[in-house]
C-alpha positions in Angstrom: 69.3 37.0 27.6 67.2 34.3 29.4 63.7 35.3 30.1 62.0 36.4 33.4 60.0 33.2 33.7 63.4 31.2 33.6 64.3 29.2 36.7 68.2 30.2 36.6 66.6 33.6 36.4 66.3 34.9 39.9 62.6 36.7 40.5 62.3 39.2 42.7 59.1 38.6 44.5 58.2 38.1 47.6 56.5 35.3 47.7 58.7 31.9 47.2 58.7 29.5 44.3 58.9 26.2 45.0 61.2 24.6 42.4 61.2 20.7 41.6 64.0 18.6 40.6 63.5 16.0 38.1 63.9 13.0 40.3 61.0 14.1 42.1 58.7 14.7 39.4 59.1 11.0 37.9 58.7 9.7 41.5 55.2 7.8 41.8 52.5 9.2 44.3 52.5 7.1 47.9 49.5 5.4 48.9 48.5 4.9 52.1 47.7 1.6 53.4 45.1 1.4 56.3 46.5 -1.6 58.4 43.3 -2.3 60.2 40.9 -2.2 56.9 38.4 -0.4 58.7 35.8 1.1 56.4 35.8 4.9 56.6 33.5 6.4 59.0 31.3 7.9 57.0 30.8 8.2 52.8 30.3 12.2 51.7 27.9 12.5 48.1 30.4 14.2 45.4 27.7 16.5 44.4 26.5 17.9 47.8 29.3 16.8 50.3 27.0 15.6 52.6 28.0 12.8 54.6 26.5 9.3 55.4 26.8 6.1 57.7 26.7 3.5 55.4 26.6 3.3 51.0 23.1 1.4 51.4 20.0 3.1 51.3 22.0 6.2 50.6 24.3 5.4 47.7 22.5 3.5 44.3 24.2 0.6 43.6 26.1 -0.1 40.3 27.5 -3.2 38.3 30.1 -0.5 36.7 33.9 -1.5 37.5 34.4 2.2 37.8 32.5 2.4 41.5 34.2 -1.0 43.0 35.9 1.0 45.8 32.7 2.3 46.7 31.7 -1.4 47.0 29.9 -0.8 43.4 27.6 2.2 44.7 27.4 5.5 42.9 29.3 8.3 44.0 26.1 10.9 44.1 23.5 10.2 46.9 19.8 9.6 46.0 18.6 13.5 46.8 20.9 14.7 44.6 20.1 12.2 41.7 16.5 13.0 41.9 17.9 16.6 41.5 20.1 16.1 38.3 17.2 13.9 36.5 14.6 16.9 36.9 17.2 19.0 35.7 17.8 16.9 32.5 13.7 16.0 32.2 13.8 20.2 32.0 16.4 20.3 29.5 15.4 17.8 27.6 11.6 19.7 27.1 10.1 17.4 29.4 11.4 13.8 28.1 12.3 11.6 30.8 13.6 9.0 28.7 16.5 11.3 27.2 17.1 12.9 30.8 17.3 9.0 32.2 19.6 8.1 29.2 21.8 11.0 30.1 22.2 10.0 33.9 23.4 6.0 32.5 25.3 7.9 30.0 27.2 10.1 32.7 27.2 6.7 35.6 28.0 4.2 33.1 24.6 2.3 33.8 22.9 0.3 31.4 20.5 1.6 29.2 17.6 -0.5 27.4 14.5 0.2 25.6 12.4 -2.5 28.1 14.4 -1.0 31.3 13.1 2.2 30.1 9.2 1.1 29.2 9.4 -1.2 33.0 10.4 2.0 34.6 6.9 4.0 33.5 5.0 2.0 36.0 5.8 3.6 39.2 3.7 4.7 42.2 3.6 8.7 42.7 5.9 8.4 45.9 8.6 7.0 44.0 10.8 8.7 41.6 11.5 7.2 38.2 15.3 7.2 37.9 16.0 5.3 41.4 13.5 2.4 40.0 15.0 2.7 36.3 18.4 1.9 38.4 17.2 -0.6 40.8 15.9 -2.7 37.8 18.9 -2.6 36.1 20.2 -4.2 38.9 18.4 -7.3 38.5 20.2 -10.6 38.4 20.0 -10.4 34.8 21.5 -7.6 34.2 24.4 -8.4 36.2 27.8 -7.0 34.5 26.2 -4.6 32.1 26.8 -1.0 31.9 26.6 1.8 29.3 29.3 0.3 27.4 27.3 -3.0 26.5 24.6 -0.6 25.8 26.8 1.2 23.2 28.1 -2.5 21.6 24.2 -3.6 21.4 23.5 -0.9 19.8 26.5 -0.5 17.2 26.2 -4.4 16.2 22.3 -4.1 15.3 21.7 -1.0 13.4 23.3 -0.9 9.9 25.0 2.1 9.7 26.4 2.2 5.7 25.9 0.8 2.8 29.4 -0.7 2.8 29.2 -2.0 6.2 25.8 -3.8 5.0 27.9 -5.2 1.9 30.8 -6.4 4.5 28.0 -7.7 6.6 26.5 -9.6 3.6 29.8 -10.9 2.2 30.0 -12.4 6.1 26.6 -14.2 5.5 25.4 -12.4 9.0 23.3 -9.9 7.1 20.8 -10.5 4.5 19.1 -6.6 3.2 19.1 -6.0 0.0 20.7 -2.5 -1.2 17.5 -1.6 -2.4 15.9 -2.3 0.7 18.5 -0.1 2.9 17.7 2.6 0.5 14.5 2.4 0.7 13.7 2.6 4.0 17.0 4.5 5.5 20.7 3.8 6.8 21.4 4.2 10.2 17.7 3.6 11.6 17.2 -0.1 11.0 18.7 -3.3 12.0 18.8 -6.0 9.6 15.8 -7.9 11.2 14.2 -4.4 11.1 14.4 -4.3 7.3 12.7 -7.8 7.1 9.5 -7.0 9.3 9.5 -3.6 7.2 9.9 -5.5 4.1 7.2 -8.3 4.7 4.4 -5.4 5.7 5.2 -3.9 2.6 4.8 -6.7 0.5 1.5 -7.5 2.4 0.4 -4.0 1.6 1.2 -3.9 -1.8 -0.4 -7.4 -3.1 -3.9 -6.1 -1.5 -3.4 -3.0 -2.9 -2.0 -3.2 -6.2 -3.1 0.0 -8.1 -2.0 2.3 -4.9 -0.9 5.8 -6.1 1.8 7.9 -5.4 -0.1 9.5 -2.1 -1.0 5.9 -1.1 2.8 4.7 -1.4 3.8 7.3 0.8 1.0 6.4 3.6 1.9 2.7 2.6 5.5 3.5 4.3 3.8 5.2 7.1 2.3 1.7 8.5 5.1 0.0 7.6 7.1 1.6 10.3 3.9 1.5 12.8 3.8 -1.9 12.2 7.5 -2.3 12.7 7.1 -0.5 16.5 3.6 -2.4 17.3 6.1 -5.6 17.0 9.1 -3.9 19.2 6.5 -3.2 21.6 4.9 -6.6 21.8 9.0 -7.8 21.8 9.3 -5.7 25.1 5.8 -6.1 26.6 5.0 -2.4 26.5 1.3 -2.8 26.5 0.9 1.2 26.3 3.5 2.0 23.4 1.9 -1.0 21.8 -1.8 0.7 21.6 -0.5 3.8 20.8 1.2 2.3 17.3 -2.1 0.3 17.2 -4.2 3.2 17.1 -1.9 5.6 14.9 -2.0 3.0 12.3 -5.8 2.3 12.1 -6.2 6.4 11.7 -3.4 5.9 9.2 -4.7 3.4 7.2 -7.9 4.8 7.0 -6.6 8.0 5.6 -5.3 6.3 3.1 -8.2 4.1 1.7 -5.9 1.4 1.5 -7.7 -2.5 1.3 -7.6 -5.3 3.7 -8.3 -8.2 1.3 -6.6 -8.7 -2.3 -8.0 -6.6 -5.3 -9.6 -8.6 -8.3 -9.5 -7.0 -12.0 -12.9 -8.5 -13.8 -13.4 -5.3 -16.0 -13.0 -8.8 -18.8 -15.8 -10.4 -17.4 -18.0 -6.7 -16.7 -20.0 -5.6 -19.7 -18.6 -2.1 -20.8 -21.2 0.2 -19.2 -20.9 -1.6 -16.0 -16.9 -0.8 -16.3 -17.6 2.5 -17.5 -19.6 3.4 -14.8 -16.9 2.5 -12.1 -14.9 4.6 -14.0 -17.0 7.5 -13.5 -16.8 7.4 -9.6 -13.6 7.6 -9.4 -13.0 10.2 -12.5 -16.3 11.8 -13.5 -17.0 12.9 -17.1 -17.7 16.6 -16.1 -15.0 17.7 -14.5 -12.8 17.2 -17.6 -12.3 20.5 -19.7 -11.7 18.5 -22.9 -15.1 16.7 -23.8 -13.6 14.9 -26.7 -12.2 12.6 -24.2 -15.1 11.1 -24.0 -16.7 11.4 -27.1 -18.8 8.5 -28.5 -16.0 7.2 -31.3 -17.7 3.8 -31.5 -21.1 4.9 -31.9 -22.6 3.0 -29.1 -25.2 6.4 -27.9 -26.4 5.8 -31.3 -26.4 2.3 -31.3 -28.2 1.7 -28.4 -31.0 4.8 -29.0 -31.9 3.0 -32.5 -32.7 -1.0 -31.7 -33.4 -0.6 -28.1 -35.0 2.9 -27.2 -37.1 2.8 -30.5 -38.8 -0.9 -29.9 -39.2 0.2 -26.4 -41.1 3.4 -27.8 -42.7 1.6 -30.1 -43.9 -1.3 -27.7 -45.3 1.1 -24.8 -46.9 3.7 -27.0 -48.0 2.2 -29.7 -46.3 4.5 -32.2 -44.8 3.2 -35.4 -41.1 4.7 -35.7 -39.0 3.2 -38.5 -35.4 2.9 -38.2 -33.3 5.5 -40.3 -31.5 2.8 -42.4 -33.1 -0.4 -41.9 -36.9 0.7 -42.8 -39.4 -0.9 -44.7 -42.5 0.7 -46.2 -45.9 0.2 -45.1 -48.2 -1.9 -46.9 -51.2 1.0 -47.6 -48.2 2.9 -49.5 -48.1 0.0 -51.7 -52.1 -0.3 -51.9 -52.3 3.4 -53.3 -49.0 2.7 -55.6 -51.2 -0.5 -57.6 -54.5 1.4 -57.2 -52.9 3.9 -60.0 -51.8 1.1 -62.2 -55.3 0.1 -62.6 -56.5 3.4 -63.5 
């Protein structure tokens, strides 16, 4: 028994179902050709329906080939843009950089990292995503939509460890492994891993005896130093002084040295290497005192031929060293006085 929803089946209904033979179905849709070429009257915004004159002034323009039958204008008109980026910069918690990355994400517009820092200097009047768009208009932007965005992006950042090794067999990349461990996979491009890599090298020959904590803080500049160099790349004079400024509090938290460190404990005497010992680790606040117990007898030395004379030179008294004494010359007197007797 064929089911109800069959097409042999008869329904009974009364409304009429409008059946389709195949030949129809594989036919292709007609398109209407406008003889005259007249533009259309007026251009209607696919978010709000309103309708407009003309595409300029109105429309954005574009360089995406998706928007060449609007003569490369998008489809949504400027009131309702300004609309959808506050509702992103809310979403987003406020960021206008992810809301204006969303808007080229959903338009196909370019995004970059300078586009973005050029498009912070705006007057109050004017809204930040119609200058971010106008600017990626420029001459030299010409062509480039969020698909180049997506290639620059995939072709700089190394994204595994075996696409760094295919990228090194190639001769294009030159990271060590070490390095991409080190610092991350996915962040970094391989020009990234060499500024990283120099500052650390920097950092480490000034400051040789670093800790643990330092090495950690060490990393810490390393990536401020990495963005104060984006910044200067891109001429963002603000993002530049705020890297500037994190890593002068950063460095100073971490007592790290500006010029090379030189051992001479071999040319100090030992109680002037002793006592720069003691400021970093004082005696007292180690539970064990052997640890610093006089093994070589140096307390002793020094209280016998140099505290004594001293003693004996300012106050006239007559101490005699413990081993090393000599008897004075009445004893002797007394001893020959009895002889003659």
């Amino acid at each position: 028994m064929k089911g109800a929803g069959s097409l042999t089946q008869p329904v009974k209904s009364n409304r009429r179902i409008k059946t389709t033979t195949p030949s129809k179905q594989t036919e292709a849709p007609k398109i209407i050709v406008i003889k005259d070429n007249k533009e259309p009257n007026f251009y209607k915004c696919c978010s709000c329906g309103t309708a407009y004159e003309k595409l300029d002034g109105n429309f954005p323009a574009s360089q995406s080939e998706l928007y060449a039958g609007l003569d490369y204008h998008l489809p949504i008109c400027r009131k309702c843009l300004d609309i959808l980026f506050e509702h992103y910069t809310v979403s987003y918690g406020g960021d206008e950089d992810k809301a204006i990355r969303r808007i080229c994400e959903m338009f196909d517009i370019y995004f970059n990292q300078s586009l973005l820092n050029a498009s912070r200097k705006i007057t109050k009047n004017r809204s930040r995503i119609h200058v971010y768009i106008s600017r990626a208009n420029l001459v030299q932007y010409k062509g480039k939509t969020y698909d180049t965005t997506l290639d620059e992006e995939k072709s700089d950042v190394i994204e595994s460890i075996e696409q760094l090794e295919q990228l090194k067999n190639e001769g294009i990349a030159t990271t060590s492994i070490a390095s991409a461990e080190r610092w991350g996979i996915g962040i970094f491009s391989d020009e990234d891993y060499k500024i990283l890599n120099d500052h650390y090298k920097m950092l480490k020959k000034t400051n040789p005896n670093c800790d643990s904590n330092q090495e950690i803080f060490i990393k810490s500049l390393c990536h401020l130093n990495l963005l104060q160099m984006k910044a200067l790349k891109e001429k963002d004079t603000k993002g530049y002084i705020d890297a500037n400024s994190e890593y002068a509090k950063t460095f100073k938290q971490a007592g790290l040295k500006t010029v090379q460190e030189i051992d001479n404990s071999s040319e100090e005497t030992l109680g002037v290497t002793l006592a720069t010992i003691s400021q970093y680790t004082p005696e007292e606040y180690y539970k064990n005192k052997d640890l610093y117990k006089d093994y070589n007898g140096l307390g002793e030395y020094f209280e016998r031929f140099v505290l004594r004379p001293l003693k004996n030179l300012m106050t006239g008294s007559k101490d005699r060293d413990c081993e090393y004494c000599v008897k004075d010359d009445s004893a002797i007197n007394e001893f020959d006085g009895d002889l003659d007797e």
